[in-house]
C-alpha positions in Angstrom: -43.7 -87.0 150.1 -43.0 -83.5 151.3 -42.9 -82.5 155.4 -43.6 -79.8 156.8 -43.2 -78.4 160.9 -45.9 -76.7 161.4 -45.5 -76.1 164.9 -42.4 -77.0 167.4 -42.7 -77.2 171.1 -39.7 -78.1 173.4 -41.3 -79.5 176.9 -37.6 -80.1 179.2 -39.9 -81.8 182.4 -40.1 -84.6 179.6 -37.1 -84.4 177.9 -39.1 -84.5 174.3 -40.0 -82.2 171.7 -43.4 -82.1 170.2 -44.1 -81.2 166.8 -47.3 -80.5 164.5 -47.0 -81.4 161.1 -47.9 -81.8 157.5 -47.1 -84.2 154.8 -48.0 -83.4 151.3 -48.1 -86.9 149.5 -49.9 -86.2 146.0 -50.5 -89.3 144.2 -49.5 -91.6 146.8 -52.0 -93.0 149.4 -51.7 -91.8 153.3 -48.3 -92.5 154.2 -47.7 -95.2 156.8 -47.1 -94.3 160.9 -43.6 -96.1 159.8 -43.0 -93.9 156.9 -44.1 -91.0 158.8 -41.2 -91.7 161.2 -38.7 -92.0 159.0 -39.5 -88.8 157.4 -40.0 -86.6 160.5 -36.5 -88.4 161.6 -34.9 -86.8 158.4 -36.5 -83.3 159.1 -36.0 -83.6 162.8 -32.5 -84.8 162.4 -33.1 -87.8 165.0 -33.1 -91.3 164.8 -35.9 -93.2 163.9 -36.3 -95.0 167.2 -36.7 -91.9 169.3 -39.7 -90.4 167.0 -42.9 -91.2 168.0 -45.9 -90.6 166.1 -48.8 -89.6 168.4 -51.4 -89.5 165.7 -52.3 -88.7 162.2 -55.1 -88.2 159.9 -55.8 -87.5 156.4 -58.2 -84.9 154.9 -60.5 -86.2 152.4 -60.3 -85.7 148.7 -56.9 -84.3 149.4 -53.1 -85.2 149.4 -52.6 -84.2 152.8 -52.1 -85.2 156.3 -51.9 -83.6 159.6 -50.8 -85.2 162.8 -48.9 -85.3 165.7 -45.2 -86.6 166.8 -42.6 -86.5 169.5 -39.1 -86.6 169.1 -37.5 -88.0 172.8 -33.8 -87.3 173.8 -33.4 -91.4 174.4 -35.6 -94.7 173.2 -35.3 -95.3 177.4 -37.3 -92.0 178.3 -39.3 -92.7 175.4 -40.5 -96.4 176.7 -41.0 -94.8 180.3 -42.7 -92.1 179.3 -45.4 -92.7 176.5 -48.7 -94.7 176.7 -48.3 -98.4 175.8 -50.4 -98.5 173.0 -48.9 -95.9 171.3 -45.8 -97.8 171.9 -47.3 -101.1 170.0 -48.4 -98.7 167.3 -45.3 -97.2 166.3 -43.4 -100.9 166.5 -41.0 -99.6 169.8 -42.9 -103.0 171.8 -43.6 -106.2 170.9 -47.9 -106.7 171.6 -48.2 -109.3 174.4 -50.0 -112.5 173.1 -53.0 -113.1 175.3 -52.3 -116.1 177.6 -54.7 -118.9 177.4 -56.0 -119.6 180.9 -57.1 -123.0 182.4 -60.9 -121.1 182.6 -61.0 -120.9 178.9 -60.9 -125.1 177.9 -59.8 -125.8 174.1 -62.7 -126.4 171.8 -62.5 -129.3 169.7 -62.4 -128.9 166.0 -65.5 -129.8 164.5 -65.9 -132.5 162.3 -66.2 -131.9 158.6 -69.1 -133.3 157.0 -68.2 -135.9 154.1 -69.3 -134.0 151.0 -72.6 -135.1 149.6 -72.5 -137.6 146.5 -74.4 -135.8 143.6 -76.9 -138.6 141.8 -78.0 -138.4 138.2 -81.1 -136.4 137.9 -83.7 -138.1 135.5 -84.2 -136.2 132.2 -87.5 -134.9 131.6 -89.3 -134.9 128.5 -92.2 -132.5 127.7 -95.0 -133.5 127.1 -97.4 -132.4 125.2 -100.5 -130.3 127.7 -103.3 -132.8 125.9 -101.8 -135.6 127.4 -101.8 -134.5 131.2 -105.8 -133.1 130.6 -106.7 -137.0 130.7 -105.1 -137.8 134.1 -106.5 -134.9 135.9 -109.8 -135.4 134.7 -109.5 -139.2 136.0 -108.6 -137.9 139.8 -111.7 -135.2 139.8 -114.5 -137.9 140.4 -112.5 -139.7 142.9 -112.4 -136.5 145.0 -115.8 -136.3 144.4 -117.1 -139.0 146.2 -115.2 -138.9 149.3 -117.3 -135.4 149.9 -120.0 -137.0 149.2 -119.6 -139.7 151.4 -118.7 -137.1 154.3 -122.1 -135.3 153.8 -123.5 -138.3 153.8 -122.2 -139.1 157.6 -122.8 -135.8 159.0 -127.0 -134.5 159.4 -127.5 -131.3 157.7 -127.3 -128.7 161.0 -128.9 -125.4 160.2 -127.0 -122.5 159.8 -127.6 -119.3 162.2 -129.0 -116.6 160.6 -126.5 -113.7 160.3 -127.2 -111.0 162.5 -127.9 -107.7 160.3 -125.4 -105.3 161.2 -125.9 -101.6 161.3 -123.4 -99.1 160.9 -122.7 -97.4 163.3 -123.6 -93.4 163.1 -120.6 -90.6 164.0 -121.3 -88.8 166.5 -120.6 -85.0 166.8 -117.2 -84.1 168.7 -117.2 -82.9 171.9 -116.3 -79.4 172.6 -113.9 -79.1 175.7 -114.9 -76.9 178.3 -114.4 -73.7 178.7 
């Protein structure tokens, strides 16, 4: 992993340096914000702790990465100074755990179900298709005579004719105004 300053700026209100760079990193995959510091602290001729890496992005299909980093004076002006997230990000803070309120109750864990018991599924044995013609032709008449029967119950009501229905002609559009 190579570095390279592409750009140096010393800012004295904030007691910090800022730096653009590049890190050629062939057959490697996109360095690390932690590896990043450690090489820009090597370059830079700081110590790791003061180096803070402000952001950094790779370029695809390439082995490089640009980005952006600060090098502070002290680790104090750098904890006053910077944004807290890009505190977390770079490992100079601990991330507050979220506190657990007395709004937000516990949930009880939810009971496991007892696993199912598999049974032995009967084997089937094919039959031949001669064999099941028999059967179904036994259940045709039964159907058959329940219809019947139903008919039988209801009088014959006659059916209204069906209105003859003629299609409908187009029309000629239209013409707008003039």
């Amino acid at each position: 992993m190579e570095v390279q300053v592409l750009e140096r700026r010393e800012n004295p209100l904030l007691k910090r340096v800022e730096v653009s760079f590049k890190v050629v990193h062939p057959a490697e995959p996109t360095p690390t914000r932690d590896a990043l510091r450690a090489e820009l602290a090597k370059v830079l001729k700081a110590t790791k702790d003061v180096v803070i890496v402000d952001g950094a992005a790779s370029t695809f299909g390439r082995s490089e990465t640009h980005g952006y980093a600060k090098v502070y004076k002290t680790k104090e002006q750098a904890l006053s100074v910077e944004r807290k997230h890009v505190l977390i990000r770079n490992r100079l803070v601990e991330p507050e755990a979220k506190k657990e309120g007395p709004a937000a109750p516990a949930k009880p864990p939810k009971p496991v179900p007892a696993p199912k018991k598999e049974e032995p599924k009967p084997e089937k044995k094919p039959e031949a298709k001669e064999e099941k013609a028999p059967p179904k032709a036994e259940k045709a008449p039964a159907k058959e005579a329940p219809k019947e029967e139903k008919k039988a119950q209801k009088p014959e009501a006659k059916k209204p004719e069906a209105k003859k229905v003629e299609p409908k002609k187009a029309e000629p559009k239209k013409k707008e105004g003039k």
